[in-house]
Backbone as XML, in Angstrom:
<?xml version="1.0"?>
<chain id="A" units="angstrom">
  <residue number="1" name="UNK">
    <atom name="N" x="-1.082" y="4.573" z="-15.220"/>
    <atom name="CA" x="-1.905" y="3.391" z="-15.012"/>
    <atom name="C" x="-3.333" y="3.854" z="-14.820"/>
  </residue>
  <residue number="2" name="UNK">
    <atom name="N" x="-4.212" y="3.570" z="-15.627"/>
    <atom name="CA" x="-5.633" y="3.635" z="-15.706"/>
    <atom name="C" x="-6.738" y="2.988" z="-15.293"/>
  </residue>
  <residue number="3" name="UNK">
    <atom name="N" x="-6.287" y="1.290" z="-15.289"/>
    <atom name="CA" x="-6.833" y="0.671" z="-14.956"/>
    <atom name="C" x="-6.939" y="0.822" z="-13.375"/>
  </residue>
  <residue number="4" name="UNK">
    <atom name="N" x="-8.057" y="0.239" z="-12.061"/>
    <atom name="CA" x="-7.989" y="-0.327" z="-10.900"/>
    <atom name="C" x="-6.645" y="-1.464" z="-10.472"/>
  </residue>
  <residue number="5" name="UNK">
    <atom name="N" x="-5.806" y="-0.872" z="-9.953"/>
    <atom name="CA" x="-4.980" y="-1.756" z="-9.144"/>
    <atom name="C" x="-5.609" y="-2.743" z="-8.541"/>
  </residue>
  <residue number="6" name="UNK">
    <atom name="N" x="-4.873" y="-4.152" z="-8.902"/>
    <atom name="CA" x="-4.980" y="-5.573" z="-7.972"/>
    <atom name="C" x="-4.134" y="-4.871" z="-6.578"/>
  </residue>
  <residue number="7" name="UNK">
    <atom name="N" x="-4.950" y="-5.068" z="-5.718"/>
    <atom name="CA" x="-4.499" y="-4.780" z="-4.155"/>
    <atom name="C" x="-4.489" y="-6.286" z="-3.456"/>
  </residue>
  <residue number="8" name="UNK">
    <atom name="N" x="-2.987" y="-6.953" z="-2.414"/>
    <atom name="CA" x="-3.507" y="-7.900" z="-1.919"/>
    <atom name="C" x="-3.110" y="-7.691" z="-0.602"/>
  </residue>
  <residue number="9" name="UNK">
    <atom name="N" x="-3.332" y="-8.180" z="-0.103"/>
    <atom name="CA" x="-3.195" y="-8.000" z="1.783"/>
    <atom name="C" x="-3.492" y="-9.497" z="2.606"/>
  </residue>
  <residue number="10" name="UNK">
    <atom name="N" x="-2.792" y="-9.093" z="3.171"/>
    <atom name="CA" x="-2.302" y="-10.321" z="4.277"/>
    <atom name="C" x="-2.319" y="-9.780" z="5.729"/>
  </residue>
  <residue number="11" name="UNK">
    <atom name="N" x="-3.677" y="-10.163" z="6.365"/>
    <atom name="CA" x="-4.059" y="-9.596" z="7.673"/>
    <atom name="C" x="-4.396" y="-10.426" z="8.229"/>
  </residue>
  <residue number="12" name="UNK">
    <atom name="N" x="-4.103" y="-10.564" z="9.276"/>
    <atom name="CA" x="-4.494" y="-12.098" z="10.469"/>
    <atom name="C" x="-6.601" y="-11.555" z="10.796"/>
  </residue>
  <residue number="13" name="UNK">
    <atom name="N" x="-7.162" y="-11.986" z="10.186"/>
    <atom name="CA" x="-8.797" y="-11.833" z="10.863"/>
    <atom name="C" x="-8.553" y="-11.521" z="12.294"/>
  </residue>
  <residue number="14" name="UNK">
    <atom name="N" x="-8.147" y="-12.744" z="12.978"/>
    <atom name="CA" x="-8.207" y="-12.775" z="15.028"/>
    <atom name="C" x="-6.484" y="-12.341" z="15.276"/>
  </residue>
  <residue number="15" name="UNK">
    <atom name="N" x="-6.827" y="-12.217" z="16.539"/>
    <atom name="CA" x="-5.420" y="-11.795" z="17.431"/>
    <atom name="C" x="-5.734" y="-11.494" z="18.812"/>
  </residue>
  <residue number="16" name="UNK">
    <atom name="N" x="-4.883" y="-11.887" z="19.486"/>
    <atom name="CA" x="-4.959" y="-11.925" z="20.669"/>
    <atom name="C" x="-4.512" y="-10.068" z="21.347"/>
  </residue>
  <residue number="17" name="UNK">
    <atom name="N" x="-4.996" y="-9.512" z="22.391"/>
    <atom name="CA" x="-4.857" y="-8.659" z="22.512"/>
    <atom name="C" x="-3.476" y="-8.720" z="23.036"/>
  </residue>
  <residue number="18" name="UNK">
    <atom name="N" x="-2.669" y="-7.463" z="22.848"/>
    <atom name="CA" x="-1.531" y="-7.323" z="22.903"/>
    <atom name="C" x="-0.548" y="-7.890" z="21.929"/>
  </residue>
  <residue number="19" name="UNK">
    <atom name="N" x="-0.730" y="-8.966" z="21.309"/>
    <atom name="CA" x="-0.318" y="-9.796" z="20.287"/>
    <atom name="C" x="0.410" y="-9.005" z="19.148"/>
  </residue>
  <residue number="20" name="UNK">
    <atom name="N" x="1.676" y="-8.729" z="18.677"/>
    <atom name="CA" x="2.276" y="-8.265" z="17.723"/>
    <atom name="C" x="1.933" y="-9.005" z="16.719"/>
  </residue>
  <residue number="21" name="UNK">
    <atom name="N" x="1.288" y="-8.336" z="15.632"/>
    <atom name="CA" x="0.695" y="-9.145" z="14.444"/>
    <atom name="C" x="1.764" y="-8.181" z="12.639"/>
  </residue>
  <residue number="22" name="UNK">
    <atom name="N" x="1.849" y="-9.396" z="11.952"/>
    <atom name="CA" x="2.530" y="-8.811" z="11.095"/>
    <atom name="C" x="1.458" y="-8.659" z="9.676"/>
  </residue>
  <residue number="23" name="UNK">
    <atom name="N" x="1.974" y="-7.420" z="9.127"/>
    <atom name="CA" x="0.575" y="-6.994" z="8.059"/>
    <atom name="C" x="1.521" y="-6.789" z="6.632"/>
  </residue>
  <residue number="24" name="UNK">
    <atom name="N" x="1.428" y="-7.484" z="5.694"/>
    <atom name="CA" x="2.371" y="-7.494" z="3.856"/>
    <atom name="C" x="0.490" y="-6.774" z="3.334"/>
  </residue>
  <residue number="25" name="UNK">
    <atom name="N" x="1.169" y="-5.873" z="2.827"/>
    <atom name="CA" x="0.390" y="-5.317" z="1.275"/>
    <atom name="C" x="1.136" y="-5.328" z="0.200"/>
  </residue>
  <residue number="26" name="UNK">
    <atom name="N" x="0.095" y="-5.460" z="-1.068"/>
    <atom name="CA" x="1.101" y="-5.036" z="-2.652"/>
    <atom name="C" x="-0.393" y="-4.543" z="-2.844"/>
  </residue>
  <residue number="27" name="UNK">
    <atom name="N" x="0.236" y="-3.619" z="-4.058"/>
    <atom name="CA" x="-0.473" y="-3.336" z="-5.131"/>
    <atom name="C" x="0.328" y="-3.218" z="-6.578"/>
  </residue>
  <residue number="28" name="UNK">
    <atom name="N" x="-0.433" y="-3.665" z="-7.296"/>
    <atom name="CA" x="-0.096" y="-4.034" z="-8.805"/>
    <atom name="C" x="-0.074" y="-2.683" z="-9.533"/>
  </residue>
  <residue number="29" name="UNK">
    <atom name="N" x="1.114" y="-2.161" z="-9.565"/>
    <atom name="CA" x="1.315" y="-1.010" z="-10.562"/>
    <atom name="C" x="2.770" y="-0.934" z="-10.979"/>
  </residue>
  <residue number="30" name="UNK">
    <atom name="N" x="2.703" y="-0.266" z="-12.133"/>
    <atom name="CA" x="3.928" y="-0.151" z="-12.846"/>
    <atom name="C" x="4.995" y="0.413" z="-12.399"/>
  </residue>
  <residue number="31" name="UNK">
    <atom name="N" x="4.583" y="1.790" z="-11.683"/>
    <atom name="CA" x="5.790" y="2.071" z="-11.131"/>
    <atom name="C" x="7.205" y="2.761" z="-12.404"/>
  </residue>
  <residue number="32" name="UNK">
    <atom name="N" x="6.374" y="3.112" z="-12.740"/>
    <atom name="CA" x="7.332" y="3.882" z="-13.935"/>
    <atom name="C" x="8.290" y="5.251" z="-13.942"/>
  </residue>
  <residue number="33" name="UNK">
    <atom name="N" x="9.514" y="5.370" z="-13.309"/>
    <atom name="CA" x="10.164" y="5.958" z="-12.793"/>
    <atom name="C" x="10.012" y="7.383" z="-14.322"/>
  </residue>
  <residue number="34" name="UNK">
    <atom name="N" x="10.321" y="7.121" z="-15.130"/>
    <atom name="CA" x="10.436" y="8.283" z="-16.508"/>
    <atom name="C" x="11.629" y="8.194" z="-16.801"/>
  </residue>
  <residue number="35" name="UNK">
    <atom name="N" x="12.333" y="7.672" z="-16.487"/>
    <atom name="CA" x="13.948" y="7.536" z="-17.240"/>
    <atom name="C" x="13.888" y="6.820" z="-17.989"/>
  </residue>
  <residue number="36" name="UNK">
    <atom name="N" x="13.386" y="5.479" z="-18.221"/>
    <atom name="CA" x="13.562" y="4.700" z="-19.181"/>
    <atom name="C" x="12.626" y="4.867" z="-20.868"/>
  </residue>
  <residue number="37" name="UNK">
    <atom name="N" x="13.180" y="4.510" z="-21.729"/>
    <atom name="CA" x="12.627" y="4.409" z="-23.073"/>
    <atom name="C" x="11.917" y="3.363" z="-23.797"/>
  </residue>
  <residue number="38" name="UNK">
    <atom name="N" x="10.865" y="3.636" z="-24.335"/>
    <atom name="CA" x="10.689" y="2.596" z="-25.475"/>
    <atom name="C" x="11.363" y="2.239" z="-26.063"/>
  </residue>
  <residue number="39" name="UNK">
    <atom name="N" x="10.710" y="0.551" z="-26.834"/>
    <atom name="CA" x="11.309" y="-0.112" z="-27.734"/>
    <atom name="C" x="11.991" y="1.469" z="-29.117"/>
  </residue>
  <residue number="40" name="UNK">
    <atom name="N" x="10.915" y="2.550" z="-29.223"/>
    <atom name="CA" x="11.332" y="2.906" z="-30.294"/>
    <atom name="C" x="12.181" y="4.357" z="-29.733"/>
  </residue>
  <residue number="41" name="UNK">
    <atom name="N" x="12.955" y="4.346" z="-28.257"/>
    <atom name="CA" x="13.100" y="5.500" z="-27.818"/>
    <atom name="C" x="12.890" y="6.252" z="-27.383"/>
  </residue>
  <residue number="42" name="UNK">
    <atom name="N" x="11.418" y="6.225" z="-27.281"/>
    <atom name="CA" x="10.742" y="7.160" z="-26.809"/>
    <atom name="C" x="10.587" y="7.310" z="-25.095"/>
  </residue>
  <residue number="43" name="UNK">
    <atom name="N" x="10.560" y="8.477" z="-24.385"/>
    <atom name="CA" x="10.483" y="8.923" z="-22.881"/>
    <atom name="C" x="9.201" y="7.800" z="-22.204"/>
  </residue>
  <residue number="44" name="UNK">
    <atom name="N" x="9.391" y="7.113" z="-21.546"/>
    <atom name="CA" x="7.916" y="6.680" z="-21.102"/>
    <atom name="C" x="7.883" y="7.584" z="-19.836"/>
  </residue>
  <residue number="45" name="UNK">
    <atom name="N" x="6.495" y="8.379" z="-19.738"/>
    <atom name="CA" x="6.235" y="9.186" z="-18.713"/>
    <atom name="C" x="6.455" y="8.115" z="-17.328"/>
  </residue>
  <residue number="46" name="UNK">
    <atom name="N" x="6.411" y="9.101" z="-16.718"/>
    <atom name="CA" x="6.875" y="8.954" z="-14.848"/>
    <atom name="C" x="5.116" y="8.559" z="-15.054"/>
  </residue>
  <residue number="47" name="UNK">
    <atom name="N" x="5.192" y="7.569" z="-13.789"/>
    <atom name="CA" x="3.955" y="7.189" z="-13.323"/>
    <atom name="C" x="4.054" y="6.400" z="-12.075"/>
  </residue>
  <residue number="48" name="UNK">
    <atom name="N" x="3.747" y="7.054" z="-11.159"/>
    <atom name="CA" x="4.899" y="6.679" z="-9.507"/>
    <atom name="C" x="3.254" y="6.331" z="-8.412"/>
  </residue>
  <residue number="49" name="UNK">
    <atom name="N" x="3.566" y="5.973" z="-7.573"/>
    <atom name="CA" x="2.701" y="5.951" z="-6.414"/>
    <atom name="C" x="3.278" y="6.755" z="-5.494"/>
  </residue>
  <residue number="50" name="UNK">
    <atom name="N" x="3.110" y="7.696" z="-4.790"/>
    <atom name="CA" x="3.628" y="8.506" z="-3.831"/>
    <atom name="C" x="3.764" y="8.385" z="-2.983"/>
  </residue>
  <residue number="51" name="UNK">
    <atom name="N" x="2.328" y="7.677" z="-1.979"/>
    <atom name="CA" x="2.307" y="7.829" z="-0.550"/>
    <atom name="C" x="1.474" y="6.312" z="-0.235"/>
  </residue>
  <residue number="52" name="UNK">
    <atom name="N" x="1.526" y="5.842" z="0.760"/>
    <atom name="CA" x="0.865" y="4.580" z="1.661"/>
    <atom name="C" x="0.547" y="5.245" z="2.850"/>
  </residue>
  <residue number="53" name="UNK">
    <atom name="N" x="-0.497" y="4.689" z="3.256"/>
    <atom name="CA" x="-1.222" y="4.770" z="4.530"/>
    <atom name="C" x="-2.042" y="3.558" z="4.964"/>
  </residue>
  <residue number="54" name="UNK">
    <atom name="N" x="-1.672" y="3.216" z="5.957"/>
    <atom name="CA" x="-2.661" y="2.145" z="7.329"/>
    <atom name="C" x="-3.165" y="2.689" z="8.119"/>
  </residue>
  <residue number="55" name="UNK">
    <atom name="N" x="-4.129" y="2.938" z="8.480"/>
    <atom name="CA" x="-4.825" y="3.364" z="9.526"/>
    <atom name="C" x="-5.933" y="2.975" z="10.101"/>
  </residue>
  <residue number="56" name="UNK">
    <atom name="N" x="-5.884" y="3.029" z="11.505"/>
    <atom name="CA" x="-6.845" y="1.997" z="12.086"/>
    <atom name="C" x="-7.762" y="3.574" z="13.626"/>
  </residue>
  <residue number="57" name="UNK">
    <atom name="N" x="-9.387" y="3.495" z="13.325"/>
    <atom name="CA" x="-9.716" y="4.098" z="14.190"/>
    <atom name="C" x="-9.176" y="5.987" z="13.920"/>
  </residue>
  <residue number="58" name="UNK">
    <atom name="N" x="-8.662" y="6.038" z="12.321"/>
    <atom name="CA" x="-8.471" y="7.241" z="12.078"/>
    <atom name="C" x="-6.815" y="7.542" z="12.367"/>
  </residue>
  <residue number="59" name="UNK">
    <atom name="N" x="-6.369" y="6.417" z="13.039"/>
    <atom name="CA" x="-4.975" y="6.337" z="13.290"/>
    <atom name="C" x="-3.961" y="5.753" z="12.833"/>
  </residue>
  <residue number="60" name="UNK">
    <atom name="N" x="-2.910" y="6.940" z="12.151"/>
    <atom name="CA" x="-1.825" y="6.256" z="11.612"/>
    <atom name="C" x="-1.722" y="5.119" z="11.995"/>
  </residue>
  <residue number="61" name="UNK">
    <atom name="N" x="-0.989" y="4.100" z="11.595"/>
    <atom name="CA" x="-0.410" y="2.416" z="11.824"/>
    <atom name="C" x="1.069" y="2.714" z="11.355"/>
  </residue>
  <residue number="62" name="UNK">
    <atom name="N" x="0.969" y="2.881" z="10.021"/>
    <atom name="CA" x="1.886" y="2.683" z="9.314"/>
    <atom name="C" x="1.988" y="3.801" z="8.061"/>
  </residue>
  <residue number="63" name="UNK">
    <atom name="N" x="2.962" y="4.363" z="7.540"/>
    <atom name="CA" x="2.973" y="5.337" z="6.212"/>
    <atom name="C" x="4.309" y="5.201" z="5.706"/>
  </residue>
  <residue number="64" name="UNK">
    <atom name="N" x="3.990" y="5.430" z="4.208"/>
    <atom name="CA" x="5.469" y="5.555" z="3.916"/>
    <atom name="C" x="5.576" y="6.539" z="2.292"/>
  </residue>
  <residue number="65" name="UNK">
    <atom name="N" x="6.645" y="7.022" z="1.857"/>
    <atom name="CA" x="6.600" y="7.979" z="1.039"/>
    <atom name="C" x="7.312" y="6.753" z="-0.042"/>
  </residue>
  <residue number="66" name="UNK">
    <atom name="N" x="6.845" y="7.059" z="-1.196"/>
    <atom name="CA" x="7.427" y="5.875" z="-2.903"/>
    <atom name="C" x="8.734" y="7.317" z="-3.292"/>
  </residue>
  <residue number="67" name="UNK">
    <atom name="N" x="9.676" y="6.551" z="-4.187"/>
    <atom name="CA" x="10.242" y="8.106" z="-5.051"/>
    <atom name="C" x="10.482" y="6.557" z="-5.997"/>
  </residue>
  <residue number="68" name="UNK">
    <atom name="N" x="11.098" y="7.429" z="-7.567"/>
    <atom name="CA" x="11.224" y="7.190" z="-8.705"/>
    <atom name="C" x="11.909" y="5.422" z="-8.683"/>
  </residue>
  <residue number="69" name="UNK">
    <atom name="N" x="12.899" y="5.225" z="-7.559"/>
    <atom name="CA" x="13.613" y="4.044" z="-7.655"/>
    <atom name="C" x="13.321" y="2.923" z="-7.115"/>
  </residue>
  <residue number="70" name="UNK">
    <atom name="N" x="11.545" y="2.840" z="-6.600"/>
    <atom name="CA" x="10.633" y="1.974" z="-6.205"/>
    <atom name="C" x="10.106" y="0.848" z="-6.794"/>
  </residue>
  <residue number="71" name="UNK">
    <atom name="N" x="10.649" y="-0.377" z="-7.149"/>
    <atom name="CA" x="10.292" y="-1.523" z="-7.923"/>
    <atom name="C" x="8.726" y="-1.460" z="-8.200"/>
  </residue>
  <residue number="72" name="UNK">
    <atom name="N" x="8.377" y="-1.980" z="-9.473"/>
    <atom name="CA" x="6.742" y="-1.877" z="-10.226"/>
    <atom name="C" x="6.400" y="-3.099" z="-8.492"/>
  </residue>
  <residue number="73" name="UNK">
    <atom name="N" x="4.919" y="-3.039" z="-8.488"/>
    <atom name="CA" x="4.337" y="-3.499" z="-7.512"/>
    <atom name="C" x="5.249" y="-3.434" z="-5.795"/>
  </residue>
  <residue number="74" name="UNK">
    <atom name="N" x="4.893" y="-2.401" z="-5.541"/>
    <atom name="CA" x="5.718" y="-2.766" z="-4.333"/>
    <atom name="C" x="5.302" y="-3.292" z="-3.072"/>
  </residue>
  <residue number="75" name="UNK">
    <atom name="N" x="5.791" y="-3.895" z="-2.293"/>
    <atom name="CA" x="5.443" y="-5.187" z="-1.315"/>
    <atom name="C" x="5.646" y="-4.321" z="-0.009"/>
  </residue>
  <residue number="76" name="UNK">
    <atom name="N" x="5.139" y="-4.210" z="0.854"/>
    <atom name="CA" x="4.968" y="-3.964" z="2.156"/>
    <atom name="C" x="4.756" y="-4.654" z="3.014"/>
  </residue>
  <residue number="77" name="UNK">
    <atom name="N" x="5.487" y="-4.469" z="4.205"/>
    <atom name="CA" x="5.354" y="-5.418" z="5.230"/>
    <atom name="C" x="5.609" y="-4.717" z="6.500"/>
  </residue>
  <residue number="78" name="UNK">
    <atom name="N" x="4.745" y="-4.628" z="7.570"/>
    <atom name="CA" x="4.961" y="-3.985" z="9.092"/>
    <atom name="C" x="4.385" y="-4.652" z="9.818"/>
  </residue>
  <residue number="79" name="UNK">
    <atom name="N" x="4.701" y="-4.453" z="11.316"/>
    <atom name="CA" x="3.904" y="-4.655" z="12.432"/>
    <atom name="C" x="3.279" y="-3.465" z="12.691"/>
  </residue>
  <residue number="80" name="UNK">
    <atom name="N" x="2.227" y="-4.092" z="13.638"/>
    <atom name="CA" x="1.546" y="-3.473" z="14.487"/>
    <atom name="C" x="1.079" y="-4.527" z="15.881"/>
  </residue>
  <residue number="81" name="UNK">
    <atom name="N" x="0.608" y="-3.754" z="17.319"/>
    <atom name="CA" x="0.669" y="-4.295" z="17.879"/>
    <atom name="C" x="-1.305" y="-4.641" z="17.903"/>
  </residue>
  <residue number="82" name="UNK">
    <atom name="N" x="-1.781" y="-5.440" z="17.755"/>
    <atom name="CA" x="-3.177" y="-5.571" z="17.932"/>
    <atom name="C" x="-3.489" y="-4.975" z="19.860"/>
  </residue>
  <residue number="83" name="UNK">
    <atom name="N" x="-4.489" y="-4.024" z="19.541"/>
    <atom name="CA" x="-5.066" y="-3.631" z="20.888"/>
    <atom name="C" x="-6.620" y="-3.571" z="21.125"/>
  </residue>
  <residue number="84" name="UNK">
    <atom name="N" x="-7.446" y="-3.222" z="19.736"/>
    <atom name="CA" x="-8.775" y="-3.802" z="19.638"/>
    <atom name="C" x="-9.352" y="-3.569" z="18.522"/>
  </residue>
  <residue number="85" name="UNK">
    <atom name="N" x="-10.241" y="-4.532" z="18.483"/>
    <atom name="CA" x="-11.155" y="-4.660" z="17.163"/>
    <atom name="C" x="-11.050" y="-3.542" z="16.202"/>
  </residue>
  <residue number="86" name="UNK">
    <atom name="N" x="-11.111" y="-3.546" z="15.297"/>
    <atom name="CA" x="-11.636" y="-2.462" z="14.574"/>
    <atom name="C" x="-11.486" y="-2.780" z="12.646"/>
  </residue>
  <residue number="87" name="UNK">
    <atom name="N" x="-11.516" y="-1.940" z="11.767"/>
    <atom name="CA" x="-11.128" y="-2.112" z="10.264"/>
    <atom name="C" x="-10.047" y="-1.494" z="9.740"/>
  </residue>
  <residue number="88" name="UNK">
    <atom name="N" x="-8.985" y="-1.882" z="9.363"/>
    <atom name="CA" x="-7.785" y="-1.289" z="8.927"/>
    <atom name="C" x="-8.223" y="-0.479" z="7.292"/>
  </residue>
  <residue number="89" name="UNK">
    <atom name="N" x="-7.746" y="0.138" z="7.034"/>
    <atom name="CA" x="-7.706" y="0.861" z="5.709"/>
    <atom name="C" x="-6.659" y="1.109" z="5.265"/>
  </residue>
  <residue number="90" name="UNK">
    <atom name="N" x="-6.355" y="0.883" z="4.187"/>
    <atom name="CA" x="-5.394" y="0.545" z="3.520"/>
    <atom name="C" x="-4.905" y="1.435" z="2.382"/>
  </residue>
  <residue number="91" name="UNK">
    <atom name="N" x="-4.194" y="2.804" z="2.279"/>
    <atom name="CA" x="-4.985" y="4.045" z="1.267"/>
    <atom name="C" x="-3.459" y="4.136" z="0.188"/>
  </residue>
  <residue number="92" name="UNK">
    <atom name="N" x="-3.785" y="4.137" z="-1.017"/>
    <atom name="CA" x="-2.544" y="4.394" z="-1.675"/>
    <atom name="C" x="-2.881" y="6.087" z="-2.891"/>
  </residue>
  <residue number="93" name="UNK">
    <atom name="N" x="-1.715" y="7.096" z="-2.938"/>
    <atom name="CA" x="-1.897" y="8.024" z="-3.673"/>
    <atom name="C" x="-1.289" y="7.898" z="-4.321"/>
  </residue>
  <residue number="94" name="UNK">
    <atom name="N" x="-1.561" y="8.639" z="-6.163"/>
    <atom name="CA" x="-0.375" y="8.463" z="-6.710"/>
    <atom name="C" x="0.131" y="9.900" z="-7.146"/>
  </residue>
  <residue number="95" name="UNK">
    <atom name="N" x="1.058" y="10.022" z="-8.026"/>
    <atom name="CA" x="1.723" y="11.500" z="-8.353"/>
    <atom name="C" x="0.420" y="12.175" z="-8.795"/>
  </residue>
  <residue number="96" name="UNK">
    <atom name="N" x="-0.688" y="12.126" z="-9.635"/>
    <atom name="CA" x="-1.745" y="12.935" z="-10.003"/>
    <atom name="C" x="-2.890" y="13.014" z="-9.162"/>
  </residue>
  <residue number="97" name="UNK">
    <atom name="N" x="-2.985" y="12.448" z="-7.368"/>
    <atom name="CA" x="-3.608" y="12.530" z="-6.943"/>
    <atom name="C" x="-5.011" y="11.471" z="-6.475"/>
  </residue>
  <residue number="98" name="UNK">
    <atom name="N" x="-4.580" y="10.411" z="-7.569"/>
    <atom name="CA" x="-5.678" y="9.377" z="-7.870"/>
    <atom name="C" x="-5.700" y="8.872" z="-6.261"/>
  </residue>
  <residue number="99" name="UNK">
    <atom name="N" x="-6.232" y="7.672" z="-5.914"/>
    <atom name="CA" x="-6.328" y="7.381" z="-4.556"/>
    <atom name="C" x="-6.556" y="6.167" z="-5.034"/>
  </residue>
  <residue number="100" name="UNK">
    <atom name="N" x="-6.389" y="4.511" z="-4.176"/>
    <atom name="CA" x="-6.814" y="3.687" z="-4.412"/>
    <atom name="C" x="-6.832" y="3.083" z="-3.101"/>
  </residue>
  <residue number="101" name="UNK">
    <atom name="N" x="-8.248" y="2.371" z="-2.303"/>
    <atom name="CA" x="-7.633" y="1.907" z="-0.790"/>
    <atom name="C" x="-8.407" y="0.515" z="-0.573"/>
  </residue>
  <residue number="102" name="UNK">
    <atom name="N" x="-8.358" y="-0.342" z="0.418"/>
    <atom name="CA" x="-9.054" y="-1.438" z="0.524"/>
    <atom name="C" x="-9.073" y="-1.621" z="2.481"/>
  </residue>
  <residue number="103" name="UNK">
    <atom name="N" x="-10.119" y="-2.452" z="2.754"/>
    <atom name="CA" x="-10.326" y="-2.437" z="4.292"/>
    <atom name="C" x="-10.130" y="-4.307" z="4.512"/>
  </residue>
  <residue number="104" name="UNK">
    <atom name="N" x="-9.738" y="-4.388" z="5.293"/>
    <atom name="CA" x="-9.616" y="-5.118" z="6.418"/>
    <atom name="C" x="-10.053" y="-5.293" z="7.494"/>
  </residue>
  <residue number="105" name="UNK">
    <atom name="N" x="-10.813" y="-6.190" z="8.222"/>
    <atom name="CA" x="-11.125" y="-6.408" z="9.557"/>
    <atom name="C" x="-9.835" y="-6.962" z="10.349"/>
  </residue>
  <residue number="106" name="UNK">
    <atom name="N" x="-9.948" y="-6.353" z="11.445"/>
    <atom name="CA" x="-9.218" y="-7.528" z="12.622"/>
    <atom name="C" x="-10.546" y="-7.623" z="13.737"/>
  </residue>
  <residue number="107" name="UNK">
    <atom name="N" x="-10.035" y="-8.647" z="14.388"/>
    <atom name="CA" x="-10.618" y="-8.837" z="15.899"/>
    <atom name="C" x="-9.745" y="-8.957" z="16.746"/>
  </residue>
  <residue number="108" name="UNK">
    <atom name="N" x="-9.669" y="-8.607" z="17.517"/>
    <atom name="CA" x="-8.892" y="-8.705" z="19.001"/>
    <atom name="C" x="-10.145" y="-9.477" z="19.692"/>
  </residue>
  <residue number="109" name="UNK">
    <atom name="N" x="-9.525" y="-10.356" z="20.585"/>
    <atom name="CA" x="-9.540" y="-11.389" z="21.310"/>
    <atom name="C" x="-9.304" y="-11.084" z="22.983"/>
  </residue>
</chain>
């Protein structure tokens, strides 16, 4: 995938401190494991996302590792507990290293 990934995210802006807040990401990629073939047979290369990261204040939130049997666009969804203000970042790698990430505000309240 060559193009910029559609990234979408679903982050509450406000929250009350202490407040368990729930956070869904996707990003729009193919997700192309390499097993499967073209119409004419042919190998379509592996083209995977590897790794996710949330992090808030330089601090893990949330991570998770992709492998080959990961549906194209994959959907994420976690908590976290809101404790204060800050910008979430949102970081995705893929098998060749590419990077793609997007930010978020929260406020704590």
């Amino acid at each position: 995938m060559t193009d910029q990934p559609t990234v979408r995210l679903s982050v509450p802006e406000r929250a009350k401190a202490g407040e368990v807040i729930e956070i869904k990401v996707m990003i729009q990629h193919d997700m192309e494991s390499g097993y499967r073939r073209g119409s004419l047979g042919e190998a379509i290369p592996r083209d995977i996302i590897k790794h996710f990261r949330c992090s808030m204040h330089g601090e893990t939130i949330f991570a998770a590792e992709f492998h080959p049997g990961v549906a194209a666009n994959p959907l994420l969804s976690f908590h976290m507990r809101a404790q204060r203000s800050g910008m979430l970042t949102f970081e995705w790698i893929d098998q060749t290293g590419v990077r793609w990430s997007k930010q978020a505000e929260l406020a704590v309240e």
